[in-house]
N, C-alpha and C positions, 0 to 999 in steps of 0.2 A: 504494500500500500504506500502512496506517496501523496504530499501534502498538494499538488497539484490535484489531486484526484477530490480530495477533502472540498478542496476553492471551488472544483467542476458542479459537485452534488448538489453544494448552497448555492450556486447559481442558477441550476436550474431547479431548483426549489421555490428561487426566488421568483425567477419569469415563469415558470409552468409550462414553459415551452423550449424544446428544444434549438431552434432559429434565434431566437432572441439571446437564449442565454449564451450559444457559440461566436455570436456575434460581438456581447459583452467581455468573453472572455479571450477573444481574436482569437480563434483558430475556427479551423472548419466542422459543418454540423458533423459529417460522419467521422472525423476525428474523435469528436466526444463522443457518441454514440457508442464507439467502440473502446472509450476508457470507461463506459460506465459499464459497459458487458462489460469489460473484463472484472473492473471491481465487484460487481452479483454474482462474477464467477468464485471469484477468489475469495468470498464474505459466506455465498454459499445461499442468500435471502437476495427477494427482489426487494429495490428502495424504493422504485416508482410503478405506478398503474399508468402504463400508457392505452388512449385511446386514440383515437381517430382526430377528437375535439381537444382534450386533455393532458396534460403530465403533473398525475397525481403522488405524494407521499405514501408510500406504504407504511404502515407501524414502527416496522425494521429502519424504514429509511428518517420517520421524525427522531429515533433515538440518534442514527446515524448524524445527522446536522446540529441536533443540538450539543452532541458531544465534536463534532467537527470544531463548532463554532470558538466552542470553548479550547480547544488545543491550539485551533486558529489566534486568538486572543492572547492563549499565552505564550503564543510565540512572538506574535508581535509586541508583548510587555517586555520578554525579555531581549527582543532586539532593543526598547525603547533603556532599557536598565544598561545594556552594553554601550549606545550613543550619548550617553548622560557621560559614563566611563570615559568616554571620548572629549569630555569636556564640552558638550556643545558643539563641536565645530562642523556638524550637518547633523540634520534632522526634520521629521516630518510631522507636524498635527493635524488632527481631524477634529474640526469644531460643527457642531451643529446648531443649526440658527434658525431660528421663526423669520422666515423670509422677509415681510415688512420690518416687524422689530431691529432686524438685526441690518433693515438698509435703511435706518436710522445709527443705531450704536455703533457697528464694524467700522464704516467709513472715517469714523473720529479712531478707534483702535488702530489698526490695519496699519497703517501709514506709520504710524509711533514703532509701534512691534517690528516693521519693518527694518525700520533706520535702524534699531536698537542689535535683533537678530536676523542678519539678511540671511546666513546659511539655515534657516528653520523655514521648510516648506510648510504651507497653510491652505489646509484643501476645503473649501465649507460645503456642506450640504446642505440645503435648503427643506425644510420640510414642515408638518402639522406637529402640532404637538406629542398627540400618539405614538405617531411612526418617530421623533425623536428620542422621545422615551424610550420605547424598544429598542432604537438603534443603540442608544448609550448604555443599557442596561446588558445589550448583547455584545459590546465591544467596535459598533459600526462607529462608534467617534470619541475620542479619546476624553473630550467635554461638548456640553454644549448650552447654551444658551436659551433659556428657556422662561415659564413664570409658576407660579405659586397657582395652584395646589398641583402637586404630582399625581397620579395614578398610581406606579410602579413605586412598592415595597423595598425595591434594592438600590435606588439612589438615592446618593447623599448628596447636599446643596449647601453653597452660602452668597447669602443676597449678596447684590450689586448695589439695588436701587430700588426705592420707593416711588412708583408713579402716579400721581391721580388721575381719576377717572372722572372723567365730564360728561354731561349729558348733549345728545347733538339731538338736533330737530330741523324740520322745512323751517324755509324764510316765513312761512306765511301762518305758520303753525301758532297758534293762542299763546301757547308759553314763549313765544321769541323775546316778547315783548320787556319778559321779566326783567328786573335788576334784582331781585334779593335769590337767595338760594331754593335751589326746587328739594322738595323730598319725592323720596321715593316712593314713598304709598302713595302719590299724586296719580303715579303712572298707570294704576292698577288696569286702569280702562283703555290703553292707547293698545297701539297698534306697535310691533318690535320688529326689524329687521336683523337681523343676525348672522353672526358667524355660522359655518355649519358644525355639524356633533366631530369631536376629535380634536378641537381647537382648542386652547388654552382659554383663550376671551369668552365663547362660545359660554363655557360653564361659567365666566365672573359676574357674564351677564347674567345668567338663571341663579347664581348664588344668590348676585344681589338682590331681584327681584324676591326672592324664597326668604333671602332675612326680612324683606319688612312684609310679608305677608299674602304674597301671590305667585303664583304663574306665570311668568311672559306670554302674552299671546302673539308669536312668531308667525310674524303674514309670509316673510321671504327669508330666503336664505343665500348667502354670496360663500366664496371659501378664502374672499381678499376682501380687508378691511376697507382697503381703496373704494372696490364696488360699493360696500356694503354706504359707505358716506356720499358717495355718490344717488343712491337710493335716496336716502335720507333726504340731500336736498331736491331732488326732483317731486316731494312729497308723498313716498311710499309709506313711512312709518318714521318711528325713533330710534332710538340706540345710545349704546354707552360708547365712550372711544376714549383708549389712553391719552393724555395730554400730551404726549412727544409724536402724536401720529394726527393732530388737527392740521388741518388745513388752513392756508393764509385768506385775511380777507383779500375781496377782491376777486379773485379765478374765478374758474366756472366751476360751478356744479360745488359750491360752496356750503355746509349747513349753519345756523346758529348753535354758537356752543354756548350750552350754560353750566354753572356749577352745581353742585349736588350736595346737601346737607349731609354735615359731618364728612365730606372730602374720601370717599372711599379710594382705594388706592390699588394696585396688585404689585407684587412684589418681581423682580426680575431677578434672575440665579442663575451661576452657575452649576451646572450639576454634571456627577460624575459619578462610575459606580463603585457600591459601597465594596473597601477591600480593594479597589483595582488599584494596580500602580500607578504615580500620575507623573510623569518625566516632569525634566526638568523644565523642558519648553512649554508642556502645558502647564507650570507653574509661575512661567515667569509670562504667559500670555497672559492668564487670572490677575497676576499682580500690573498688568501695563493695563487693562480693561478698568480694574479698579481704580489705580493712580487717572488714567484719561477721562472716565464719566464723572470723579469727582469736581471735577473744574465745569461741570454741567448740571452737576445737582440743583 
């Protein structure tokens, strides 16, 4: 068995297709084809249900990846414990980012982390909250960038930053007009537009709604904050929006922000899995994100 063959099975685990996954992994489809025969030969169990339509996991083959995944991981920890050895002088991280969020914060990081270590390659994935979660908790990013409340049991986090949350509404909407603070129980009746299910915001907004004592009634759903404010001012419904993600007056497709009693807020984190080793790069990228959003707080 060779650790080629380990990378082949999670890839196509991952696409379910044999095309895609040979594609991702550059080589040819019947090349793999015939490293996973051989691997079913040599293991002795099938790992996948192929159909016509499908490439399914067998039983055999979910224990197969998820112990892949893990040998995977720690190999790559301990290449990361040998390049620390080395002083820094190359190395690579994997940061994971909430796409909007992070094309706010990065852009201020990125540049600094750069000047500071040019030899540290930085590869971001962009993703839903979810799929971050799982990636970090499975070893797909070394850290990443995320917000409060977690799902997954197995990471561990430490804030960044404290952001408030504003309420956004149509130009034309009754409440524009406000100057003092809206509550939340105001809302009970309106109409919400939303992140979709998976998303970090997605749940702050149904928090918040549930702590003062309703429901959201979610008319639409977008899976970009951008849309979703967009909506907003066209007069679809309402919503909450981080304050580092409003938009300037002026532009198009602009909503009125107002504030919200008692200033609710969500937390932005680094996180990382609990136990995993954290090289030196991803410790001194944590500490340049923290030194650089300070000067923004």
């Amino acid at each position: 068995m060779e650790l080629r063959q380990l990378q082949y099975v999670i890839q196509i685990a991952i696409e379910k297709n044999f095309s895609r996954a040979a594609e991702k992994l550059h080589i040819a489809q019947p090349s793999l084809s015939q490293q996973l025969s051989k691997l079913e030969q040599e293991l002795g169990v099938l790992l996948f249900r192929r159909t016509t339509n499908s490439v399914e996991l067998t039983q055999a083959g979910q224990v197969f990846v998820d112990k892949s995944q893990s040998i995977l991981d720690a190999i790559e920890q301990l290449k990361q414990e040998m390049d620390d050895m080395a002083q820094m002088k190359r190395g690579r991280l994997v940061v994971g980012t909430l796409p909007i969020t992070g094309s706010h914060i990065l852009p201020l990081v990125l540049p600094v982390f750069g000047e500071l270590y040019p030899q540290i390659e930085v590869i971001l994935v962009e993703d839903t909250t979810l799929k971050l979660e799982q990636l970090t908790a499975n070893g797909g990013t070394d850290i990443s960038l995320l917000t409060l409340p977690l799902v997954d049991q197995s990471l561990e986090w430490e804030s960044l930053m404290e952001e408030e949350i504003c309420l956004a509404v149509p130009p034309n909407h009754p409440l524009a007009g406000r100057k003092d603070e809206i509550s939340i129980e105001e809302l009970r009746e309106e109409p919400f537009v939303g992140l979709k299910k998976g998303q970090g915001f997605r749940q702050i907004l149904v928090n918040l709604c549930q702590q003062a004592g309703f429901t959201p009634n979610i008319v639409f759903e977008s899976s970009n904050i951008e849309t979703v404010q967009s909506l907003i001012a066209g007069g679809m419904g309402i919503t909450f929006v981080p304050k580092m993600l409003t938009r300037a007056a002026g532009g198009e497709f602009v909503p009125v922000y107002l504030s919200l009693k008692d200033h609710p807020s969500r937390t932005l984190i680094i996180a990382s899995r609990k136990g995993r080793y954290l090289s030196k790069a991803a410790v001194a990228f944590i500490e340049t994100m923290n030194k650089t959003i300070s000067h923004y707080k």
